[in-house]
Steps between C-alpha positions, in 0.01 A plus 500: 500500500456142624750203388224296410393791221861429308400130375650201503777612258658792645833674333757695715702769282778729664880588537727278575544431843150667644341202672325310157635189617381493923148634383422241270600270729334598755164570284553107361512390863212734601263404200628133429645644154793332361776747502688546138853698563588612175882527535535131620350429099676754348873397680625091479535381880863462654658792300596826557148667362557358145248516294351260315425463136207736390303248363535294777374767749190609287366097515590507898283859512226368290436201700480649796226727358308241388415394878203624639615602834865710511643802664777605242760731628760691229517696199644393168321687309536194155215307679286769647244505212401115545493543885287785532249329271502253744522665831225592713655794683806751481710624820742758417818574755674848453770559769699747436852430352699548783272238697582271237871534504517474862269183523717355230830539706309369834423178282845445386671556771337395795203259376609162465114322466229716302188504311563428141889395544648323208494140579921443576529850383777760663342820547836749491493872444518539087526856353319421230223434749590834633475652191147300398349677848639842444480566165255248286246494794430845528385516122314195544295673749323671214432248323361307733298754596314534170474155523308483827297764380337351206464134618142429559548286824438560865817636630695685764791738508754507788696786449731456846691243741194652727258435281550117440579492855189602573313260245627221699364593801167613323492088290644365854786358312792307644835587405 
């Protein structure tokens, strides 16, 4: 599949921690997208990943949709009906679990600038975060699965680390 068959509106769906983040940047740069990071509207700025009221982060999600050019990486599943109405193409990340958790402790620990940081954020090792990758994402999986199965959009699967490191060579994308 080419970029160019995903739209102008392109969602990025996957665990925590598997890249969602550094491949919509890098597809915003590549395609001249603006790039929408759903954790930096779901989380206030300058905390410790608090989030912000619900209500608050719907009217942040839904104006972002209503642009006409985006690259949206995240999940939160409350706003997923709206944005796949809008979106012009799907791109699903599955690494495994393990991937996940170790990508997660590589972040916190030794990363200290990265795509889709909280702006004055602390990225620290939570278990609750630990938990969230080991034991909600793995049920997710399924459901997002179904998911990406019934949309009727163009869209791609990359069911590895190898695999979306291979789709950036393929789009010549720039980490």
């Amino acid at each position: 599949m080419n970029l160019s068959d995903l739209g102008n509106r392109i969602c990025i769906l996957g665990p925590s921690n598997s890249g969602k983040s550094t491949l919509a940047d890098a597809i915003a740069r590549k395609r001249g997208l603006e790039p929408v990071h759903l954790d930096l509207l779901y989380h206030l700025p300058n905390t410790d990943w608090e989030p912000r009221p619900k209500s608050e982060f719907i009217a942040l999600h839904d104006a972002a949709i209503a642009g006409e050019r985006w690259v949206m990486d995240g999940n939160y599943s409350i706003c997923m009906p709206q944005r796949f109405q809008r979106a012009t193409g799907l791109i699903l990340l599955d690494i495994s679990t393990p991937a996940s958790l170790l990508r997660y402790l590589r972040r916190t620990l030794f990363e200290k600038e990265r795509r889709g940081a909280l702006a004055g954020g602390r990225d620290s090792i939570k278990w609750d975060m630990i938990h969230h990758i080991a034991v909600t994402t793995p049920k997710n999986r399924q459901k997002y699965q179904a998911m990406f199965e019934q949309l009727d959009l163009p869209k791609l699967q990359l069911p590895s680390l190898k695999a979306i490191k291979h789709c950036f060579q393929e789009w010549d994308l720039a980490r």
